[in-house]
N, C-alpha and C positions, 0 to 999 in steps of 0.2 A: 446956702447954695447947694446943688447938687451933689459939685467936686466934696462935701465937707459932709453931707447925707451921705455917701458912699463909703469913707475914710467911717463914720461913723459904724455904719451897717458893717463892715469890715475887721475893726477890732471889736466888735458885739458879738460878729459870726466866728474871730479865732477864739475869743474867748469861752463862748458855748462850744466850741470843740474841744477848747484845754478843761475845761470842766468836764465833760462827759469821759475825756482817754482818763485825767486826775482818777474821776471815780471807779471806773474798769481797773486801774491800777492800786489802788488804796481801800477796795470795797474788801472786807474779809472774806473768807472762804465762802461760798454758801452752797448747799446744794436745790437742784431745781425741786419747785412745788408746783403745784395749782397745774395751769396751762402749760406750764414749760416745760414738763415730764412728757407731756400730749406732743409739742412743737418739737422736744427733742428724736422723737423718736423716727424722723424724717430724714435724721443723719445714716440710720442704718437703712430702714426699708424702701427710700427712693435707690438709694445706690444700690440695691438686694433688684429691684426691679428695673435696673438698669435706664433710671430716668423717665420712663413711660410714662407718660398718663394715664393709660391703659389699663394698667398694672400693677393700681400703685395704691396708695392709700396717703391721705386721706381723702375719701370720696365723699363726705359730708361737710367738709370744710374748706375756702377758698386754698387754690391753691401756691399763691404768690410765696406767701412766707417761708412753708415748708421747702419749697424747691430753692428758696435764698439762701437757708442754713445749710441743705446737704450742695448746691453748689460752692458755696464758699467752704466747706468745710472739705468737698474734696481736690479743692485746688491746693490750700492751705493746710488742712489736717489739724487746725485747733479751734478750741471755742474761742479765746485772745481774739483770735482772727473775725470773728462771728461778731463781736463787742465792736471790735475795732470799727468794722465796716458798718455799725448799726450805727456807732456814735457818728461817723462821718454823713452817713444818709440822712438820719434821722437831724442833726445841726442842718439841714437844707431848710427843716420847714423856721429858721429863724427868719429870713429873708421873706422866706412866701407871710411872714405873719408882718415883718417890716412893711411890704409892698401892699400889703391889703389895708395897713392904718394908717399910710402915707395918705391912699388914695379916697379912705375914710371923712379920716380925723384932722391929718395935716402935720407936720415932721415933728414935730416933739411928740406928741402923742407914741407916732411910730418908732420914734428911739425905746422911750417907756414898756412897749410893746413886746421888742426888739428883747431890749434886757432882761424881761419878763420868761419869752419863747427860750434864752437863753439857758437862763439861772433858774428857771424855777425847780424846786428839788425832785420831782416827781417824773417830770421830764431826763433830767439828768441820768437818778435811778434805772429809767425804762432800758437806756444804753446799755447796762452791765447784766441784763437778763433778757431770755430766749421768750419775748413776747412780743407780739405783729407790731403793738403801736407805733415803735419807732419807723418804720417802712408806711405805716397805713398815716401817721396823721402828715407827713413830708408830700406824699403822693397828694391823699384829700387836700389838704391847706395852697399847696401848688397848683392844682383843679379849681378851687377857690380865686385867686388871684386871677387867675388864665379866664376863667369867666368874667372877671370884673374888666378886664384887659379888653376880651372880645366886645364886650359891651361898649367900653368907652371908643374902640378902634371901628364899630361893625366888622370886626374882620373872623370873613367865616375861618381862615386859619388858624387864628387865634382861638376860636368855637371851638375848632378838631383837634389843638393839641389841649384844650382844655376836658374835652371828651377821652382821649388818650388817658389821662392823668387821673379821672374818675375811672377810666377802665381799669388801671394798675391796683387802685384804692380799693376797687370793689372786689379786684381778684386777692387782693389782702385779709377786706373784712366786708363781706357783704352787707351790713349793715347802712352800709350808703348808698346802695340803692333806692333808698327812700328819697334821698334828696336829688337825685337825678331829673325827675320831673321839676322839682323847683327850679332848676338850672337851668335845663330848659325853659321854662317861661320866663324865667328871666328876662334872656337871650331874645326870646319872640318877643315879648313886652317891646322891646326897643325897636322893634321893627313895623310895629303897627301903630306908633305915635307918630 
């Protein structure tokens, strides 16, 4: 039944949330490598430029993520805080991966899914370091669902906040702008049948 999908989806989504704060808390020391040396350094030079976009850097890279770490970090003043808020975002796209294999596959499938988006270890990892995906796939996977939504409802609102959601995604990791046209015909495909 619905009421028993929901109770499901529910302790799937605290539990990928006790798993992600678990690993922020129990991960050992590390310091940033790769990307995260790049992503941190947003925490000094947005606030150095007093939030601008104007003024600011990074100018070759979306800007969603950077402006997420130096916001929360200057409301909050810690990286903890940066995790926190990543694990809590990033556990959204549990749901958007529920709602899209519901509407797939059919409820157990989307349980499977569900535990899957939850637990898988890579996912979890992402929470405890200063790298977009946790924000970019919540957004993208949300934009996903929202499209399949608008589809089944024809509802242009459905379309525009599914359009919103690709917007957030793309000011994350432009790399999804490839799939934007696909979205779009989607959406039109159903309109010309």
């Amino acid at each position: 039944s619905s009421v028993s999908r929901t109770r499901a989806l529910a302790a799937i989504w605290a539990g990928g949330v006790a798993a992600r704060l678990a690993f922020i808390g129990l991960e050992p020391a590390t310091a940033p490598v790769a990307d995260e040396t790049m992503w941190l350094m947003a925490l000094t030079r947005i606030p150095a430029a007093n939030f601008s976009p104007f003024a600011n850097y990074p100018i070759f890279h979306p800007p969603l993520y950077p402006y997420f770490l130096a916001g929360v970090n200057a409301v909050f003043g810690s990286l903890v805080a940066i995790k926190v808020f990543q694990a809590l975002i990033g556990s959204l796209f549990i749901p958007a991966v529920f709602r899209i294999a519901l509407r797939v596959f059919g409820p157990r499938p989307a349980v499977f899914a569900a535990v899957f988006a939850a637990f898988y270890p890579e996912l979890i990892w992402y929470a405890a370091h200063f790298l977009c995906e946790t924000l970019f796939l919540a957004f993208l996977w949300w934009a996903i669902e929202r499209v399949m939504a608008a589809d089944d409802a024809s509802s242009i609102r459905l379309a525009a906040g599914a359009g919103l959601l690709f917007g957030f995604a793309v000011l994350t990791r432009e790399t999804v702008l490839y799939l934007l046209p696909l979205a779009a015909l989607w959406l039109l495909r159903g309109r010309s049948g």
